[in-house]
N, C-alpha and C positions, 0 to 999 in steps of 0.2 A: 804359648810356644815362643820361642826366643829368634825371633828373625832377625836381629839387629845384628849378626856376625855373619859372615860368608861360608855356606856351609860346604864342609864335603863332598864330594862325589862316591857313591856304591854302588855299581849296578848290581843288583838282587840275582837278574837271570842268570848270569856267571857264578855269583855264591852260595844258590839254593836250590835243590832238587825237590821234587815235588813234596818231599818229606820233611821239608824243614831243614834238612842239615845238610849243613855246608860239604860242599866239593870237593873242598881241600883239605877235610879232613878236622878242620877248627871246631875245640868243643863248643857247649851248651854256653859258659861264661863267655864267650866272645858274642855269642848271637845275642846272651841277653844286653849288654854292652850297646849294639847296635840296635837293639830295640829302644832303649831307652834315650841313647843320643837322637834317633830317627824322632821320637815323643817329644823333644828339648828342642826340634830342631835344627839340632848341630849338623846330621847327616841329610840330605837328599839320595830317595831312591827312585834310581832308572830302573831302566829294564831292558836292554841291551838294542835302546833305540839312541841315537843320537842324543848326546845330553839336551838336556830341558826340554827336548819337545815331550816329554809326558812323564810326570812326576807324581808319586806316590806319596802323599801325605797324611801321620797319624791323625787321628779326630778324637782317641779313646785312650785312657793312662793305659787298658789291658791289651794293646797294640800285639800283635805278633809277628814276627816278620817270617810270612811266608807265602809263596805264589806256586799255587799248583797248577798242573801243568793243567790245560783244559779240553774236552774231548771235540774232535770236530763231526763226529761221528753223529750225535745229539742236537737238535732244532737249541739254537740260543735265539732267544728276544731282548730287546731294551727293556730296562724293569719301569713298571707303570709309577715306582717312587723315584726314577730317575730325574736328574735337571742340571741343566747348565745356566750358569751367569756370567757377568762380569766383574772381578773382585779384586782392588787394589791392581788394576794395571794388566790382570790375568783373566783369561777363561778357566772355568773352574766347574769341575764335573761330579757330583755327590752323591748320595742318595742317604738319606737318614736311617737305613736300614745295616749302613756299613759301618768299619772302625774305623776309614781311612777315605779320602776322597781326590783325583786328581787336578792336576795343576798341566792345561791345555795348551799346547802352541804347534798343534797341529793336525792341518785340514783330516788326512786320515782318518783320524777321529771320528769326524761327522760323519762320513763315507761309510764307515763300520756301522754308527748306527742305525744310519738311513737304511743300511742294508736286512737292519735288525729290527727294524718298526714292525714285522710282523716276525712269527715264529718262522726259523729260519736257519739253514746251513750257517758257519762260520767262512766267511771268504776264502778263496782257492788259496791255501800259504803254503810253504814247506815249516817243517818245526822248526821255532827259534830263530824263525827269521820277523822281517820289520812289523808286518800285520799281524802277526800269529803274537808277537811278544806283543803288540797294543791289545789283542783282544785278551790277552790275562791280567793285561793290568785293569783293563774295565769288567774283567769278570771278578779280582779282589776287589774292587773298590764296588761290586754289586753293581756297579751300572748296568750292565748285562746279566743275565740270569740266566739258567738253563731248562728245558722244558720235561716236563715226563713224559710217560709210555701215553698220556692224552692229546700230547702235543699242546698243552696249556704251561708256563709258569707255574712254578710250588705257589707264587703266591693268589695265582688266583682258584685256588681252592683249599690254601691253608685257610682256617679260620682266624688265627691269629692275626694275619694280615688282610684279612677280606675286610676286617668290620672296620678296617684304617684309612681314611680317606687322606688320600696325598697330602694335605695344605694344613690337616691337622698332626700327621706325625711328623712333617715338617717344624712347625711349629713350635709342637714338641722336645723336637733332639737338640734345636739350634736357642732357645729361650733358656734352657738351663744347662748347667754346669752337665760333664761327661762325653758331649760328643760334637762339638765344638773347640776351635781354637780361635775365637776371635775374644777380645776384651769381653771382660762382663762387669757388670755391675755401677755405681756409682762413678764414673771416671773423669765425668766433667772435660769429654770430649772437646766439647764449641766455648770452652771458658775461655775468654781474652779473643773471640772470633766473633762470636755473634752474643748480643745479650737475649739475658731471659728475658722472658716474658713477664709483664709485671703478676699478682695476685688478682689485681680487680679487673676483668673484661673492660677495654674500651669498646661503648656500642654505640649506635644510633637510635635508641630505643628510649632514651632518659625522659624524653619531655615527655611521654606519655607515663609516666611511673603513677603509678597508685599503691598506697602504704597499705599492708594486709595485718591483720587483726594480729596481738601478740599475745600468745599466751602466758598464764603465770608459771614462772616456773618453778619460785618456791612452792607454789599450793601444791603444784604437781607432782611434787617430791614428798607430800602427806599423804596427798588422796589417791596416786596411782596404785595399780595392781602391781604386784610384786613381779621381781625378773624372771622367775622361776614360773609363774603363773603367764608371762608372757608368752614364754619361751614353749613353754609344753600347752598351750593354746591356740598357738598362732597356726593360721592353714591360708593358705591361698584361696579368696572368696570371690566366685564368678557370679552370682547372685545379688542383685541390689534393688534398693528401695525407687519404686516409681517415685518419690521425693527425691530427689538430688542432694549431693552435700550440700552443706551452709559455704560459706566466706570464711566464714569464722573455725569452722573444719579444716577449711583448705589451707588458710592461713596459721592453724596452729600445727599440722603434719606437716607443712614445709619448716617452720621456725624449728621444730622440735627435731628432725632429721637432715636436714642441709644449710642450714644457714651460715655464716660466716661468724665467727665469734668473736676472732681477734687479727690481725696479720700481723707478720712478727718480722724486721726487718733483716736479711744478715749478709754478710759478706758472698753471700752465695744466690741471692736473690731472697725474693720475698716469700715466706712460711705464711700457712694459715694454720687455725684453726678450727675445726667444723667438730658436731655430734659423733659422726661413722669412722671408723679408722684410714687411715691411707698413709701410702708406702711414700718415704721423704718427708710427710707434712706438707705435698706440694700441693694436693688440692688440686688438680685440673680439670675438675670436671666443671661444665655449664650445665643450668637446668633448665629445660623449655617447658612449659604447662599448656595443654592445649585442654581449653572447657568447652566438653560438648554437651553439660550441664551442671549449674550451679546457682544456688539461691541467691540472687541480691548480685548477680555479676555476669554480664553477655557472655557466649558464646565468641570464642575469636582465641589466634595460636600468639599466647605470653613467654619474654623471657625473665625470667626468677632473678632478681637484685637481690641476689644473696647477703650484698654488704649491707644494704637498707631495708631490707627485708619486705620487699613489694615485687608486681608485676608491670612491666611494663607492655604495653600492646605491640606487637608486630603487626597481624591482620585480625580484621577479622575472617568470617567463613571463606573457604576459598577450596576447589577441587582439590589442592593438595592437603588439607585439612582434613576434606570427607576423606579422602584416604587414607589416610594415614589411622584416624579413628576406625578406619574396614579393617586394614593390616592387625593395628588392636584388640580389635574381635576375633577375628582370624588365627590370631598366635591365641588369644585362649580358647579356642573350637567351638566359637560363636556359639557361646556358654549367654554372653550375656552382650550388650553394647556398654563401652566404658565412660564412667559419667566426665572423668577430665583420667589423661596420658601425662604423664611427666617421663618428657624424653632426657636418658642422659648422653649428656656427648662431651667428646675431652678436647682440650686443646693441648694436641700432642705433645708442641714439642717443648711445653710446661714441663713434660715429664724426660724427653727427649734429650734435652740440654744436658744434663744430670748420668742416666742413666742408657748404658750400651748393653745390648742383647738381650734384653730383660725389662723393655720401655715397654712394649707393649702388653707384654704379660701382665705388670703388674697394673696394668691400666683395669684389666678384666678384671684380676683379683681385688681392684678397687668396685670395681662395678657390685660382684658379689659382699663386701661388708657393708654398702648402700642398700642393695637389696634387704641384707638379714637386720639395718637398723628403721628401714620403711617398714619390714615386715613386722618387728615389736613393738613399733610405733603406735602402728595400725591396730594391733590390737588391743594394744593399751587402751587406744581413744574408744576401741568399737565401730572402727570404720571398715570397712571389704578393699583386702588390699591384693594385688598378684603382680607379681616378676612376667616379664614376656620374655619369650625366650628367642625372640628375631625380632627385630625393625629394618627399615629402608631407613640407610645412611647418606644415599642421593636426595630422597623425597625433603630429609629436613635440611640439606642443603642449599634447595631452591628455596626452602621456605627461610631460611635463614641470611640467605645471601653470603655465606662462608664457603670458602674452597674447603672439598673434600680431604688435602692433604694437609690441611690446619686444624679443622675443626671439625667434626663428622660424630655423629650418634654410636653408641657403643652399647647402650642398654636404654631399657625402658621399664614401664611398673604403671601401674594403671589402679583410678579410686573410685570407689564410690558406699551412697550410704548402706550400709548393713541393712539387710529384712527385719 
């Protein structure tokens, strides 16, 4: 959307009956006109409350502009997808279920919903007057919703919306293109503000480094099983050998699925890279190894030098290690105890710098081509391998000594040796 011009004034409630058309009699061509400048931007709609304290804004190219009139007659609630923030300078009030979301600069507001936290009459107004016209603009924009003959929200017994947890359809509407108007993509926000982040983690971990066994990878391009035979084999294996992996296992499934290949310098920071695919070539993930058995190598929680391809110690055994190995059992349904975890965790704003509205998505979608290149890895060799589907992003935290809002766990995957 185009905010960089000073947009017009329309108030809506003087042009629009509950029907969509205008007042004064102006065809469908003038309304679509104002739909589409309203999409661009160009116009701001009120709603016959003092200009800018509450503004209507599209989020959706299939915008309509119309506000029907709404009954006071009927129990209204605040919707459970409801939320307000702080955004460029504004309070701003949404809900991902809408086309349109408003733009806040007035107490009101709060008063209305506060009064709406539970199912609930519409406050005392006459029609078309200052509350009466704020509660239609928060019933377009879905903030408010209206109740049935149960006295519940449609949405709490629609099933389409039952199975939707707040944080995930949030997520959702605002990560990809359609119901958002904030930048996306690539944009290179923080360039000439903050630099990136180099490719190689600086740690405190070096002097402990121990070099782990390299597989061949010409042999292994003779003697492997084919992609297809990976592919239609591979399962998720909670079952494992009271023998532990080797060194030399553990050492060729890290080399052969995460290692660091090459870094590639550019004008835009540093490129890697790795076996698994990822979004930029930016590579931000860190890999932690925690062995809580392994032949020929203690127990104690490792970070993966993916450049030089070894471990270095962080600790060893420590409370927050046995747990984190419990949480590991626990996400596969204490199927089995996991012989070593390899946590993944990003360093965000590797991806951050780069990329708006769509950093953290593709952090995940990075997570999943890790997953599905640990998963053929693992079967290729004949080792037992599974995806977890939750970790504690605090737990590796303290174990790591990194701020949550820099570095923090985003997936995990768990080894051990086959029966």
């Amino acid at each position: 959307m185009n905010r960089g011009l000073t947009p017009h004034y329309v108030n809506i409630i003087e042009w629009l009956s509950k029907d969509g058309i205008p007042l004064d009699g102006c065809d469908s061509n003038l309304i679509e006109m104002l739909e589409a400048l309203a999409r661009s931007g160009s116009v701001e709609l009120h709603a016959g409350l003092t200009r800018d304290k509450l503004i209507l804004i599209p989020s959706r190219d299939d915008f309509k502009l119309h506000l029907d009139l709404i009954s006071s007659d009927c129990l209204w609630q605040v919707s459970r997808f409801a939320y307000m923030h702080f955004s460029d300078g504004v309070l701003v009030a949404r809900s991902p279920i809408a086309d349109c979301w408003l733009s806040v600069n007035d107490e009101t507001v709060s008063e209305i919903l506060y009064s709406l936290k539970l199912p609930s009459h519409l406050p005392a107004s006459e029609p078309n007057d200052y509350v009466m016209n704020a509660c239609r603009m928060l019933a377009r924009a879905q903030i408010i919703v209206p109740c049935g003959s149960s006295g519940e929200p449609f949405e709490a017994h629609d099933p389409e919306y039952r199975q939707w947890d707040f944080h995930d359809l949030l997520f959702h509407s605002l990560s990809r293109l359609g119901r958002t108007t904030q930048r996306m993509g690539g944009v290179y926000a923080f360039r000439g503000e903050i630099e990136p982040l180099p490719a190689a983690k600086e740690h405190q971990w070096a002097g402990s480094f121990c070099a782990l066994p390299r597989p061949d990878i010409p042999r292994l391009s003779q003697i492997d099983i084919s992609l297809t035979t990976a592919i239609e084999t591979r399962r998720s294996i909670r079952q494992y050998s009271i023998v532990p992996l080797s060194l030399e296992q553990l050492g060729e499934f890290l080399f052969r699925t995460v290692r660091t290949r090459y870094i590639l310098p550019t004008a835009a920071g540093e490129l890697l890279s790795r076996p698994y695919a990822n979004g930029g070539g930016i590579y931000e993930q860190e890999f932690y190894v925690t062995i809580d058995a392994c032949l020929d190598y203690p127990r104690g929680f490792y970070y993966y030098d993916h450049i030089n391809h070894g471990l270095c110690l962080i600790s060893y055994p420590t409370a927050d290690m046995e747990l984190l190995i419990d949480e590991a059992s626990a996400s596969a349904a204490r199927a089995v105890r996991p012989q070593v975890v390899i946590t993944i965790a990003s360093r965000f704003h590797r991806l951050g710098w780069k990329y708006r509205g769509m950093a953290y998505a593709t952090q995940l979608k990075n997570v999943g081509a890790i997953y599905q290149t640990m998963y053929l890895v693992a079967t290729s060799m004949n080792v037992g391998g599974c995806a977890l589907g939750i970790g504690n992003s605090d737990r590796l935290c303290r174990m790591t000594g990194e701020d949550y809002l820099v570095e923090s766990s985003i997936g995990e995957f768990m080894l051990g040796r086959s029966l």
